[in-house]
C-alpha positions in Angstrom: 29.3 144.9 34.4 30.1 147.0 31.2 32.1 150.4 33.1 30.3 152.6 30.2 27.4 152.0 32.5 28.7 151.7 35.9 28.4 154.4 38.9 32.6 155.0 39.3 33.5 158.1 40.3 37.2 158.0 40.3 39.5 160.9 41.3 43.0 161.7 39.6 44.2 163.6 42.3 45.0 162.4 46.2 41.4 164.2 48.5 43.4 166.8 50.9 41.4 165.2 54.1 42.5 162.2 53.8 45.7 160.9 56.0 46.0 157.4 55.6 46.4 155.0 52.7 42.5 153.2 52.8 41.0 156.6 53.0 43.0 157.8 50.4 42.2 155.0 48.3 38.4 154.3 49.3 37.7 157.8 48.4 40.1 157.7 44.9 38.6 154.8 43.8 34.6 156.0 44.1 33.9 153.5 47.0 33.0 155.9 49.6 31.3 159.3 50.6 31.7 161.0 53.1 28.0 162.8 54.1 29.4 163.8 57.8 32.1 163.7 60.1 32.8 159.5 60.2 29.3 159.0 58.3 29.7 157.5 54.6 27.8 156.6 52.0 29.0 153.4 50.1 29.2 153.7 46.6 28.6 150.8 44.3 31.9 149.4 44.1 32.7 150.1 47.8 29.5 148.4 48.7 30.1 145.2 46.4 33.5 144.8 48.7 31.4 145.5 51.3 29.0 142.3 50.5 31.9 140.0 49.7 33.3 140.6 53.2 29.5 140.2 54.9 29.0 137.4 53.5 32.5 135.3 53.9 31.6 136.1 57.7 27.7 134.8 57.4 29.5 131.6 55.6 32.1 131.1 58.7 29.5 131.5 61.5 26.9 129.1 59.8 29.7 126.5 59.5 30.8 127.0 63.2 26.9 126.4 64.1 25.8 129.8 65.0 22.6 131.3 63.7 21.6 134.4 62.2 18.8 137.4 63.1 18.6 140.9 62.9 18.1 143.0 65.4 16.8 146.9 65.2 20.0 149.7 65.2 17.4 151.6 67.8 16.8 150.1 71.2 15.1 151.3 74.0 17.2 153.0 77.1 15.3 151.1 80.1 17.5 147.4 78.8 20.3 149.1 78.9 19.4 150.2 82.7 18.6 147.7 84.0 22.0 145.8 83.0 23.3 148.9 84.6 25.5 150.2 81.4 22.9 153.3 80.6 24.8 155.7 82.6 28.0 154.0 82.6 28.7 153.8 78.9 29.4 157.8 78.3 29.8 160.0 75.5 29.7 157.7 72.4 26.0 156.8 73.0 23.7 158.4 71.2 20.6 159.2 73.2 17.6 160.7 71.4 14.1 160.4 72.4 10.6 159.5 70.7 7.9 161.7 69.7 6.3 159.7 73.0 8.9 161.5 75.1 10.3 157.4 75.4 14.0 157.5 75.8 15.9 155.1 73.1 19.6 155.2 71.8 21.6 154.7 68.5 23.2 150.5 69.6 26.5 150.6 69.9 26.2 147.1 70.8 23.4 144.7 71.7 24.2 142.7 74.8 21.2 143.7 76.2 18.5 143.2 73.6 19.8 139.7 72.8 19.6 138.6 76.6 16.2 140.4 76.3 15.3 137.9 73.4 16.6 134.8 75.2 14.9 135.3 78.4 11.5 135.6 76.4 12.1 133.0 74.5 14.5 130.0 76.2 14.0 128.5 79.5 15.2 125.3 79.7 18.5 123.8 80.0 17.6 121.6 77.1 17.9 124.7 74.4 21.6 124.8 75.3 24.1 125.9 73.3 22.9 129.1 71.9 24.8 130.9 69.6 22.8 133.8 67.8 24.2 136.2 65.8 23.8 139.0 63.1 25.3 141.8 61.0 23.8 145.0 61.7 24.6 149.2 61.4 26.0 150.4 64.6 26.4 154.0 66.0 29.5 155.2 68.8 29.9 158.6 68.7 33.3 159.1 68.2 35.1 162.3 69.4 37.7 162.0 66.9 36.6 160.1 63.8 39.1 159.9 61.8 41.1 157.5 58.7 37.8 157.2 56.7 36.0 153.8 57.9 38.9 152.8 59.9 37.1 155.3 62.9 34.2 156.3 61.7 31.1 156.7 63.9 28.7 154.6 61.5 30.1 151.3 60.8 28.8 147.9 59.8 29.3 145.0 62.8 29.1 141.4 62.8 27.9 140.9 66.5 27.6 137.7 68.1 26.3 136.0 71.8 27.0 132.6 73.3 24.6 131.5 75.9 25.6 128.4 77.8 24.7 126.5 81.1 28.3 126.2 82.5 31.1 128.0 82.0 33.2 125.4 80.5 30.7 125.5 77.8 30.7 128.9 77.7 35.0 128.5 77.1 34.1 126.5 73.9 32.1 129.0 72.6 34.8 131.3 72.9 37.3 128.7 71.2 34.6 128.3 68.3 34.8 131.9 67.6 38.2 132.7 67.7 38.7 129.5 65.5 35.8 130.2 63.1 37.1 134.2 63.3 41.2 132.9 62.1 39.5 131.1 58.9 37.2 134.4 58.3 40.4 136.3 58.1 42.1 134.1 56.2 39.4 133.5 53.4 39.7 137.7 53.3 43.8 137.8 52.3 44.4 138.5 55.8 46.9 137.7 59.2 44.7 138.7 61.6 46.9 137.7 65.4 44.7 137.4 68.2 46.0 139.3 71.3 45.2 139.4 74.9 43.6 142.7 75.2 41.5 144.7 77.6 37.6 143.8 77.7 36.5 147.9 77.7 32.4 149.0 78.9 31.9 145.4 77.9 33.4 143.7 80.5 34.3 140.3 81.6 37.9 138.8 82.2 38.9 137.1 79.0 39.3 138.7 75.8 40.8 138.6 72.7 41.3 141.1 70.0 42.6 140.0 66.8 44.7 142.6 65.1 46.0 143.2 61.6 49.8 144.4 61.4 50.3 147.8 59.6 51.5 151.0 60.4 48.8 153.1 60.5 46.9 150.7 63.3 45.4 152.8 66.3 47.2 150.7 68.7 50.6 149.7 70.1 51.0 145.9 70.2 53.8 143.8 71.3 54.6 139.9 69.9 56.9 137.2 69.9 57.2 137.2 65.5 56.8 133.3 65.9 53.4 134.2 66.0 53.5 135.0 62.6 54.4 131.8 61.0 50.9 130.5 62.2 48.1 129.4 60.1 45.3 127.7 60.3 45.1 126.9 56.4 43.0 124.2 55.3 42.7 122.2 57.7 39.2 120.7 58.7 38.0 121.6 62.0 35.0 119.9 63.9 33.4 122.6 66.0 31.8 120.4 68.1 34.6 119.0 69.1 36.6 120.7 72.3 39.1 119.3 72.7 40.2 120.3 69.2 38.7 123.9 69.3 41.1 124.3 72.9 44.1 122.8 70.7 43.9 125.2 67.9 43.1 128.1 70.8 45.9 127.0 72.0 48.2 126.9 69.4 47.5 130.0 68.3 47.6 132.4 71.3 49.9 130.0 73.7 52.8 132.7 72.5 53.5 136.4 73.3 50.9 138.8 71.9 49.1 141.4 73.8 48.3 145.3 72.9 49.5 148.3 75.2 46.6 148.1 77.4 47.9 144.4 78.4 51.2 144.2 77.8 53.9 142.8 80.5 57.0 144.1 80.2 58.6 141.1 82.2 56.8 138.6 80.1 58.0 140.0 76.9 61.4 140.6 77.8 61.8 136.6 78.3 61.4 136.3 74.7 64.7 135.4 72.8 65.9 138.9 71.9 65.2 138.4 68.1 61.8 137.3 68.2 60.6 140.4 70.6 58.5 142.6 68.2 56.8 146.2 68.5 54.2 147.4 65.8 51.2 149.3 65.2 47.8 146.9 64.6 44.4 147.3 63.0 41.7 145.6 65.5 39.4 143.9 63.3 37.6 141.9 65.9 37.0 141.3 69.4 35.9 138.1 71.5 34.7 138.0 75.1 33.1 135.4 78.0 31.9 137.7 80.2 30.1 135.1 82.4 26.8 136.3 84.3 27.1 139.7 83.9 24.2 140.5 81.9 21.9 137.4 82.6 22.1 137.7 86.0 20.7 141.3 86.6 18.3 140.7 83.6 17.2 137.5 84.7 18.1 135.4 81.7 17.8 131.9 84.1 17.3 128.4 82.7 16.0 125.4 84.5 18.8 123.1 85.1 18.8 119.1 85.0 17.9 119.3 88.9 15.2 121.6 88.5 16.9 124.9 89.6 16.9 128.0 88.0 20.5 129.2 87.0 21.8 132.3 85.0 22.9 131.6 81.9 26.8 132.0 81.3 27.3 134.3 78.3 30.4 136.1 75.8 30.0 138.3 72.9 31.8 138.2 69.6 32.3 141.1 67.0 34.0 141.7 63.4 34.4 144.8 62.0 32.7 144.3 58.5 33.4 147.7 57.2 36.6 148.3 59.4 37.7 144.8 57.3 37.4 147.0 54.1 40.2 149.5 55.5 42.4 147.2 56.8 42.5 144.4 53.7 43.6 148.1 52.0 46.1 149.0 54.5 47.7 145.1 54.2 47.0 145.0 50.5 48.2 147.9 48.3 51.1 149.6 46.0 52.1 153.1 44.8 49.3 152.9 42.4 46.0 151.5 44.2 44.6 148.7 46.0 45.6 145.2 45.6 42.3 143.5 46.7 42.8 139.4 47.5 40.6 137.1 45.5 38.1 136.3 48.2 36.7 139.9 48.6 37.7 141.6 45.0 34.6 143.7 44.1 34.9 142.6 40.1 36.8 138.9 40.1 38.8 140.0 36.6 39.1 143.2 34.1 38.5 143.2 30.9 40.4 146.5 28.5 39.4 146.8 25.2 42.8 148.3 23.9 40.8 149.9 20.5 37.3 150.6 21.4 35.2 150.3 18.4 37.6 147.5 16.5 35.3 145.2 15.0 37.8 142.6 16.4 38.5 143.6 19.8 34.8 144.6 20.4 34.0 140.8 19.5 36.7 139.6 21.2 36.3 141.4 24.4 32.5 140.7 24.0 33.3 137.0 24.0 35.6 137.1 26.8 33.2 138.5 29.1 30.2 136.1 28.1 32.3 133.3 29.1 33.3 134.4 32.3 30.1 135.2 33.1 28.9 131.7 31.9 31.3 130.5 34.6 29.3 132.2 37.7 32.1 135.1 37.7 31.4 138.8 37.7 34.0 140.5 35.3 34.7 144.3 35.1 34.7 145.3 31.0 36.2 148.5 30.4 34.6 149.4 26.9 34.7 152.9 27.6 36.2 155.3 24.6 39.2 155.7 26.5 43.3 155.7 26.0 44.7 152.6 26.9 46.6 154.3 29.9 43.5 156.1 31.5 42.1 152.5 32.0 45.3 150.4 33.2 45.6 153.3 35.6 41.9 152.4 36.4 42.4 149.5 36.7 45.1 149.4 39.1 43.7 152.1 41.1 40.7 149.9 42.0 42.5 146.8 42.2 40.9 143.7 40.3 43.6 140.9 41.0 43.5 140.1 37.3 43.4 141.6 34.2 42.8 140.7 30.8 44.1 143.0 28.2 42.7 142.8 24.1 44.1 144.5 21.5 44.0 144.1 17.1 47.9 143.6 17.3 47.8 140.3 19.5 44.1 139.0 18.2 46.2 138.5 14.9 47.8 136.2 16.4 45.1 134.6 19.1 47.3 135.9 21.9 45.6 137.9 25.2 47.5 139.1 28.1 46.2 138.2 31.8 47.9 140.3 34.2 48.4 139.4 37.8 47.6 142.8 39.7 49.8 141.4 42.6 52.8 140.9 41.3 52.9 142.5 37.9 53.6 139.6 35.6 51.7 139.4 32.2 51.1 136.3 30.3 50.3 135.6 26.5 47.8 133.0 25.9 44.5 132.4 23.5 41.0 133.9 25.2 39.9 130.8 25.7 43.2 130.0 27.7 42.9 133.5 30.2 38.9 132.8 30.9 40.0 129.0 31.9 42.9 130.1 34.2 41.1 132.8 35.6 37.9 130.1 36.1 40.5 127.9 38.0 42.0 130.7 40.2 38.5 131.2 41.7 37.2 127.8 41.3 39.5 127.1 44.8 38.2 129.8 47.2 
C-alpha cells in the first residue's frame, strides 16, 4: 500500500476523551471511530490489525481440532428462557422486538443457540467430541463503557462450545483450550496468565480467565511472579493426547494466580514473601466446563453405548478479538506510539522515501517495495510529499516493527537503513540486504 492512497487519518494532538494509552493511540493513529458511546467504527488500519488477530485465533482453534460456523448476532428470547437466563441476565441485554411483535435480543453470548444447533442436529454418542466454534459481533450493554475497545459495548468475540459424553472428556476440552488459547497469545507478542476466576451469568464451577499484566487492567489480580517465567514456546503439542494437554494445564496454573473475585488471602500469603505479587490485568479470555447446565433443561441428550439417553456435558470458551487489539497496545508501546509485535502488525515493514520526487530514491524505494511484495509481505510506502520528520513521527506513531529508510545521500553509496521500531537500532546495509532480513524476520512466525 502506497500511504498517498491510503485512508489514515492521523491526529497530532492527544483526543481529550480519551484516558488510557490504547484509546489514546487507536484514535491517534486513524484505527478507530467512535459513532456512540462504546460503538466504533474500524478504520482501515485498525481493521487490518483487527484481521491479523482473527485469524491467528481461526489458525490455533483449527489446529487444536475445533471447527468453525457462524452464528446470527440476533437470537430469539424464548432459547434463552427456556435455559432460564432470559430474566436472569439483567441490564446488559439488549431486548428489542420484531415488526411481528416476536421478542429477540442483541447475543451477548450464544450458549443457547449452539445447544439449540446440537440437539437438532447430534444424537448419538458416536458424534462425540464436539467442538464448534466461531468469531462473531457481540452486544452487552455496558453502563459505563469506557477505555475505547477495552469496554466497549460492541466488540468482536471468539466464542467457543465443547460438547462431550462424560465429564472427563469434557476436562480435556477445557485443557485443549487453555493450551491452544497460551500459543494464541503467544503468536500475538503476548503473556497472557491464566487465573482462577469467577464463572459470572455463565456459570459452572471451573474457570479460567487469562489476563494480560498492565496498569490500566479493570481488575485486581494476585500471583506468585514464578508464574511469569512460563512459556509454552515451541514446543509441539498433540491435542489429542490427555495426558499431555493435563501436564501443560498443569504446569501452567499449578502456581498462585487468581483475580479479586477468587483470591485467598491464606493461600497467597504462603508464598515466599518475594514472589507474592499484586497488579492490575487486562482479561483477554475466559474458559469454562459448566457441565449440564444448558443441555439438561434444553434437552441436548445423546444415546449412550447402552442405549440410554444422557445430557451432554458442555464448557464455553471466549477470546476477546478486538479487546486483543487494546491490550497488545497497552503491553506494547513507547512515548511516541504503538509498538505492534510481528505476528499482528497491520503493514509488516515501512518504507520512507527521504526526497520524494528524487529520480533515485523514487526508483529505489519503488524497487524495495516490489520485492517485498514479491515475497508475500505487505509493506507500508510512505511516498507522500512530506518532511522527513512528519513521516518517522508516522511511522512510529502507528507502529510498523520495521522500517526502511532511502535517501540520495546513502543510495550513493548502496547503503539503506532498517530500523527496529522496538528497540531503536538502525542498521546500514544494500536494499537488497534490508528486503532479505526483513523476508527472514517473518519467514519464522
Amino acid at each position: 500500500m502506497r500511504l498517498s492512497r491510503y485512508f489514515l487519518p492521523v491526529l497530532k494532538e492527544n483526543p481529550a476523551e480519551a484516558q488510557i494509552v490504547s484509546h489514546r493511540y487507536m484514535l491517534r493513529a486513524g484505527m478507530i471511530k467512535q459513532q456512540a458511546a462504546g460503538i466504533y467504527s474500524w478504520l482501515p488500519l485498525g481493521f487490518k490489525v483487527l484481521r491479523r488477530i482473527e485469524q491467528i485465533v481461526h489458525e490455533e482453534q483449527i489446529r487444536a481440532g475445533h471447527i468453525p460456523l457462524l452464528m446470527p448476532t440476533l437470537q430469539p428470547a424464548d432459547l434463552w428462557r427456556e435455559s432460564g437466563r432470559y430474566d436472569d441476565y439483567g441490564q446488559e441485554m439488549l431486548r428489542i422486538k420484531d415488526r411481528q411483535d416476536r421478542e429477540m435480543l442483541y447475543g451477548p453470548t450464544n450458549e443457547e443457540m449452539i445447544t439449540d444447533i446440537f440437539r437438532s442436529h447430534v444424537n448419538s454418542y458416536k458424534d462425540l467430541p464436539l467442538t464448534l466454534y466461531h468469531i462473531q459481533w457481540k452486544f452487552r450493554d455496558e453502563m459505563r463503557p469506557r477505555f475505547g475497545v477495552m469496554r466497549g459495548r460492541e466488540f468482536l468475540m471468539k466464542d467457543g462450545y465443547n460438547f462431550d459424553l462424560t465429564k472427563e472428556d469434557a476436562l480435556h476440552a477445557y485443557n485443549r483450550h487453555l493450551v491452544s488459547y497460551l500459543r494464541t497469545y503467544e503468536r500475538m507478542g503476548l503473556q497472557a496468565i491464566p487465573m482462577r476466576a469467577d464463572s459470572g451469568p455463565i456459570g459452572g464451577d471451573d474457570t479460567h480467565e487469562f489476563l494480560v499484566l498492565a496498569a490500566t487492567g479493570e481488575s485486581e489480580v494476585f500471583y506468585d511472579s514464578a508464574v511469569t517465567d512460563i512459556r509454552l514456546g515451541a514446543r509441539e503439542i498433540d491435542y489429542d493426547d490427555k495426558a499431555q494437554c493435563q501436564a501443560v494445564m498443569e504446569e501452567f496454573t499449578s502456581l498462585y494466580a487468581r483475580t479479586d473475585e477468587t483470591h485467598d488471602a491464606a493461600l497467597f500469603d504462603a508464598i515466599p514473601e518475594e514472589r507474592r505479587k499484586s497488579a492490575r490485568g487486562i482479561e483477554v479470555g475466559q474458559i469454562f466446563y459448566f457441565g449440564t447446565k444448558y443441555s439438561e433443561p434444553m434437552g441436548a441428550n445423546v444415546v449412550t453405548p447402552d442405549g440410554s439417553r444422557v445430557p451432554v456435558h458442555m464448557g464455553s470458551h471466549g477470546i476477546g478479538v478486538s479487546r486483543l487489539l487494546g491490550a497488545i497496545i497497552e503491553a506494547s508501546h513507547d512515548d511516541k506510539g504503538i509498538i505492534w509485535p510481528e505476528g499482528v502488525t497491520p503493514f509488516h515493514a515501512g518504507i520512507v522515501n527521504l526526497k520524494q520526487g528524487d529520480a533515485g530514491t523514487d526508483s529505489a524505494c519503488e524497487a524495495i517495495y516490489g520485492a517485498l511484495k514479491a515475497k508475500g509481505l505487505d509493506p507500508l510506502y510512505d511516498d507522500r510529499d512530506e518532511r522527513a520528520g512528519a513521516k518517522f513521527a508516522t511511522m512510529d506513531l502507528i507502529g510498523l516493527p520495521w522500517r526502511i529508510t532511502v535517501g540520495p545521500r546513502g543510495l550513493a553509496a548502496n547503503i539503506v537503513e532498517l530500523t527496529s521500531r522496538r528497540t531503536g537500532v538502525s542498521e546500514e546495509m544494500s536494499p537488497e540486504a534490508a528486503v532479505a532480513r526483513v523476508v527472514e524476520i517473518y519467514a519464522g512466525l
